[in-house]
Residue frames relative to the residue before (quaternion, step in Angstrom):
aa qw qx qy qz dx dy dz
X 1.0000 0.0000 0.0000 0.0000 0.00 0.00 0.00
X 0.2435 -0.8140 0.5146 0.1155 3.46 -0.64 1.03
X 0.0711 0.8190 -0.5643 0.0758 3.89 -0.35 0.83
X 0.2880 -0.7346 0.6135 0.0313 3.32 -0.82 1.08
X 0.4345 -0.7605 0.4775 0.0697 3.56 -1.27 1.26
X 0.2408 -0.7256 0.5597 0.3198 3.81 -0.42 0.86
X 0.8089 -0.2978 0.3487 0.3679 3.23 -1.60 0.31
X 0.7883 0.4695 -0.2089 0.3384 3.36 0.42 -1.46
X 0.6812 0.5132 -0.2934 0.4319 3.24 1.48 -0.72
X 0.5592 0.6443 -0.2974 0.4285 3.18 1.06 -0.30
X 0.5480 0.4567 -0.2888 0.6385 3.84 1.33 -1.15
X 0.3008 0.7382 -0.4781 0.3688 3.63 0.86 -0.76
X 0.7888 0.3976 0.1794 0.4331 2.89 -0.68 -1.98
X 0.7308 0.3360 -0.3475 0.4820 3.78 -0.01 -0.75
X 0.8470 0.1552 -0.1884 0.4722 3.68 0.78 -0.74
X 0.5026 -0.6996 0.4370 0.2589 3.47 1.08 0.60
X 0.4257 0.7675 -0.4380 0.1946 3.16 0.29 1.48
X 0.5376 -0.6962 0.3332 0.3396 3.25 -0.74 1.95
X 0.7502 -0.3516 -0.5498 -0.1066 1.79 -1.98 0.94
X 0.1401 0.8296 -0.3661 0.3977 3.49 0.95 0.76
X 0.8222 0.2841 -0.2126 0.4451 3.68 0.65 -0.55
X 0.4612 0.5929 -0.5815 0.3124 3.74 1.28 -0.07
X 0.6946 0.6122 -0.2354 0.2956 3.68 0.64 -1.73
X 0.5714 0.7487 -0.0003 0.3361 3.07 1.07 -1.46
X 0.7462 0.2170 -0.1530 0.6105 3.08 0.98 -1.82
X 0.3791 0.7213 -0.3639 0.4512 3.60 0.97 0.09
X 0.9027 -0.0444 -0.1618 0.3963 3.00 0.57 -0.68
X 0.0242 -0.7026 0.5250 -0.4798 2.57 1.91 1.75
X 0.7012 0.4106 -0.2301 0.5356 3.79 0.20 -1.42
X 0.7089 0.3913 -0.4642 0.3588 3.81 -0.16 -0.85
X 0.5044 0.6183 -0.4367 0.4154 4.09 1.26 -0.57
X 0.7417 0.5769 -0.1692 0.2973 3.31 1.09 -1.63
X 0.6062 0.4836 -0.1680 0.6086 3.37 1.75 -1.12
X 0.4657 -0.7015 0.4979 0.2078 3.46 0.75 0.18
X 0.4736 0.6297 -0.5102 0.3448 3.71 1.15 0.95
X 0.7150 0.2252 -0.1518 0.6442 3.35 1.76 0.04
X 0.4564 -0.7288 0.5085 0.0448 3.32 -1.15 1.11
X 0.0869 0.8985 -0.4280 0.0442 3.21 1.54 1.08
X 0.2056 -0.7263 0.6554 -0.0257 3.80 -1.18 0.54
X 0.2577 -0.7122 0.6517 0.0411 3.40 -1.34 0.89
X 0.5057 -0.6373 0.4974 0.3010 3.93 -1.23 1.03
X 0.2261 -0.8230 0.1989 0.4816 4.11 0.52 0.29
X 0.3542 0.7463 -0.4732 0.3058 3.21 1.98 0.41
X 0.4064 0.6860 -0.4862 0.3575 3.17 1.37 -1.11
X 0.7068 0.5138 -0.2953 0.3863 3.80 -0.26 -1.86
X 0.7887 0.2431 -0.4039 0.3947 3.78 -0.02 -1.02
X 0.4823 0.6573 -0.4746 0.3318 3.94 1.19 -0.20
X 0.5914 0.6111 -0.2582 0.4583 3.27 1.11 -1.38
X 0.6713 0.4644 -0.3576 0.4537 3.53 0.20 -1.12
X 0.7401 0.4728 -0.3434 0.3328 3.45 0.35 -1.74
X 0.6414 0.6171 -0.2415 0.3867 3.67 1.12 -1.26
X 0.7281 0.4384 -0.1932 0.4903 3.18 0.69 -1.41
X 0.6574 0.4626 -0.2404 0.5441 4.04 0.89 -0.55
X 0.6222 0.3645 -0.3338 0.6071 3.87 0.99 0.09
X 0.7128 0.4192 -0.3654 0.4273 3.68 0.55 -0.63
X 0.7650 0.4510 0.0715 0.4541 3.13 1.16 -1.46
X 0.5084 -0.5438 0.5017 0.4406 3.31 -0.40 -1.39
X 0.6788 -0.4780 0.4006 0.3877 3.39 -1.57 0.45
X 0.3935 0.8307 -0.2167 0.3287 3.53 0.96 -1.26
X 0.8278 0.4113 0.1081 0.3658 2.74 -0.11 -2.12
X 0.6287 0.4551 -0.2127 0.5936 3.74 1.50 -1.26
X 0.6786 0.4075 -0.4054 0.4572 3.51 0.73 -0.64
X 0.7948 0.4039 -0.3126 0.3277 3.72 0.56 -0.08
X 0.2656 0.7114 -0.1985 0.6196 2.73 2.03 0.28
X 0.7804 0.1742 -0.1872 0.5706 3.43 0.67 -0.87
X 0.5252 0.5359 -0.4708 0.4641 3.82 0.66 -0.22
X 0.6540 0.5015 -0.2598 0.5033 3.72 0.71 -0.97
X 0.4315 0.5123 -0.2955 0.6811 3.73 0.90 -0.74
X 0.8260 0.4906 -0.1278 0.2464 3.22 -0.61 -0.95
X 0.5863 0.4960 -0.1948 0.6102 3.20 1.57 -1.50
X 0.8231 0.4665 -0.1013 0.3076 3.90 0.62 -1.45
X 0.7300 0.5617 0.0348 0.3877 3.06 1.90 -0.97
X 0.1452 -0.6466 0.7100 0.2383 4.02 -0.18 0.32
X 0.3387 -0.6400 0.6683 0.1703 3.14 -1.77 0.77
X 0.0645 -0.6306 0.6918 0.3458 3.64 -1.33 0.59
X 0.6136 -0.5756 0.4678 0.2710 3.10 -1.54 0.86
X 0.2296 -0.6814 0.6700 0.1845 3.80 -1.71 -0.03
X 0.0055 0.8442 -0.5324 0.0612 3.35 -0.53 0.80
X 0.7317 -0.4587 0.2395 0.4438 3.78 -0.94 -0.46
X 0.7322 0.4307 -0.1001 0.5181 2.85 1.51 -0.84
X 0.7249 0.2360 -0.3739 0.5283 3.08 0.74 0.42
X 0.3431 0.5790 -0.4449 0.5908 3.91 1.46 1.17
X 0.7170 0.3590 -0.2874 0.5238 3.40 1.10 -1.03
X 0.7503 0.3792 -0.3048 0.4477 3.82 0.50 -0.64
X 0.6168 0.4874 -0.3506 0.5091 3.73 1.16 0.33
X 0.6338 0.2251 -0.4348 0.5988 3.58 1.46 0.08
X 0.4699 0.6091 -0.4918 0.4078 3.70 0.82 0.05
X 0.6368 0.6360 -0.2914 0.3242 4.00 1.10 -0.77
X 0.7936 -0.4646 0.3386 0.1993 3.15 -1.70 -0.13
X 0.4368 0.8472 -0.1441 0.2661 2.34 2.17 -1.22
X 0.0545 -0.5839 0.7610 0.2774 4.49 -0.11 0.32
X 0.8849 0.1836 -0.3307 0.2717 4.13 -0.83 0.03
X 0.3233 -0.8000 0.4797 0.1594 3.58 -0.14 1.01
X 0.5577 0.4385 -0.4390 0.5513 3.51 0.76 0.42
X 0.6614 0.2967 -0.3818 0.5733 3.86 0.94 -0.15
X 0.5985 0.3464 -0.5018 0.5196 3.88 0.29 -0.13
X 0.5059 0.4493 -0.5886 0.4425 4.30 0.29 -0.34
X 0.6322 0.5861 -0.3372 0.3783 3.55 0.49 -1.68
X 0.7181 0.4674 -0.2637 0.4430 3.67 0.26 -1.60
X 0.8008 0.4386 -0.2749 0.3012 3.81 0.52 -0.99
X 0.3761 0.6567 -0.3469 0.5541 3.09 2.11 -0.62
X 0.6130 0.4918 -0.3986 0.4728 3.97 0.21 -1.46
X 0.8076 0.4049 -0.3234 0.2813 3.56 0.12 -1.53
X 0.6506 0.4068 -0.3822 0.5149 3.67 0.90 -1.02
X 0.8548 0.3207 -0.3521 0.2062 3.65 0.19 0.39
X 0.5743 -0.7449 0.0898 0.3276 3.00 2.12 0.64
X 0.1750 0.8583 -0.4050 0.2621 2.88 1.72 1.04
X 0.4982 -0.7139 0.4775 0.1185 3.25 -1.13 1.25
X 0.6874 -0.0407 0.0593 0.7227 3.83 0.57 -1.07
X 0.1736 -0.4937 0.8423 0.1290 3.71 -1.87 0.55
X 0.2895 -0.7203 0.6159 -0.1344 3.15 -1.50 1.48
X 0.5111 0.7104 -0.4121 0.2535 3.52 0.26 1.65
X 0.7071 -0.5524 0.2073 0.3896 3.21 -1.08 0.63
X 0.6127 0.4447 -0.2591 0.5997 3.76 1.44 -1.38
X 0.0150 -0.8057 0.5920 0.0130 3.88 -0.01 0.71
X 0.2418 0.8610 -0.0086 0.4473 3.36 1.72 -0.07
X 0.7864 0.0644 0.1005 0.6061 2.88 0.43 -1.78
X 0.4781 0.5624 -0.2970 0.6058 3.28 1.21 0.80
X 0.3114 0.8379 -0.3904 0.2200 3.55 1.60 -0.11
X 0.5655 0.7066 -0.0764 0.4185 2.97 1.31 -1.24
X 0.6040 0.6579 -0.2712 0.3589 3.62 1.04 -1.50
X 0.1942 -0.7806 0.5895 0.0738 3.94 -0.50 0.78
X 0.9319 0.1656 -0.0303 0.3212 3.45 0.16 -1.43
X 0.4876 0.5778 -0.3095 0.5767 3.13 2.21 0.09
X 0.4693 -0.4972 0.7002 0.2058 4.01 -1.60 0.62
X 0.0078 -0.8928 0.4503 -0.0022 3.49 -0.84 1.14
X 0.2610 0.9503 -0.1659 0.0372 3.20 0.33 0.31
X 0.4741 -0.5360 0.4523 0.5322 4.37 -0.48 0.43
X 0.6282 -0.4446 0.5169 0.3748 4.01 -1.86 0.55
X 0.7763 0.4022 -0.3472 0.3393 3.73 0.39 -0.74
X 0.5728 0.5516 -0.3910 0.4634 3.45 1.81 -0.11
X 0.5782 0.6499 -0.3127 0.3813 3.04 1.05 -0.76
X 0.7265 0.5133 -0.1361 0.4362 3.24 0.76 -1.45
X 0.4053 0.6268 -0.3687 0.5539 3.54 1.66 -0.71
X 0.6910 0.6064 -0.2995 0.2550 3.44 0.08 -2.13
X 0.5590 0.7193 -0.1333 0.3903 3.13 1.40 -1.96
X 0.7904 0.2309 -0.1011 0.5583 3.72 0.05 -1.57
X 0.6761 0.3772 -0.4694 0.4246 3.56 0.43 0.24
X 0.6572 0.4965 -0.4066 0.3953 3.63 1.03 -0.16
């Protein structure tokens, strides 16, 4: 099953925020065991850096992204799916970039906290980390 991580879950997890980070890192680990096939938006990555290097330090984002990196498939961003994510329905163009990325790489469920702002989503499984993680022990 291929699931792709929203931004938010990711900061989640990187800065361990309550109550947000039990569920989350959980299925932080199911990516790692290879029981999920877990995938990152690659806008996600340059957010991370930019966030994590203002809060923090440069340092720190770059290992941040190597980790990312080490744990993570990337869905790609391209023209066409920039053009069909401001072409959308979408009111936040960083979540239609996010959503069109999922689609051109055949993601199954996007895992995020604003489930919401995803209202929009047709052919993608949407859902909050503690559903997810539910989804998980019942299968």
């Amino acid at each position: 099953m291929k699931v792709l991580f929203d931004t938010n879950i990711i900061l989640d997890v990187l800065l361990e925020r309550e109550p947000f980070f039990e569920h989350s890192s959980q299925l932080f680990d199911f990516v790692e065991s290879k029981k999920i096939d877990g995938y990152l938006c690659a806008t996600t990555l340059t957010t991370i850096d930019y966030l994590v290097t203002k809060h923090h330090n440069k340092q720190l984002a770059k290992q941040a992204i190597q980790s990312l990196l080490a744990l993570f498939s990337i869905a790609g961003v391209n023209k066409l799916i920039l053009i069909n994510a401001v072409d959308s329905e979408f009111s936040d163009f960083e979540d239609a970039v996010l959503y069109q990325s999922a689609c051109n790489a055949g993601i199954d469920y996007i895992v995020t906290r604003n489930v919401k702002d995803f209202k929009m989503a047709t052919s993608i499984h949407i859902c909050t980390p503690l559903e997810y993680w539910r989804l998980l022990q019942n299968s």
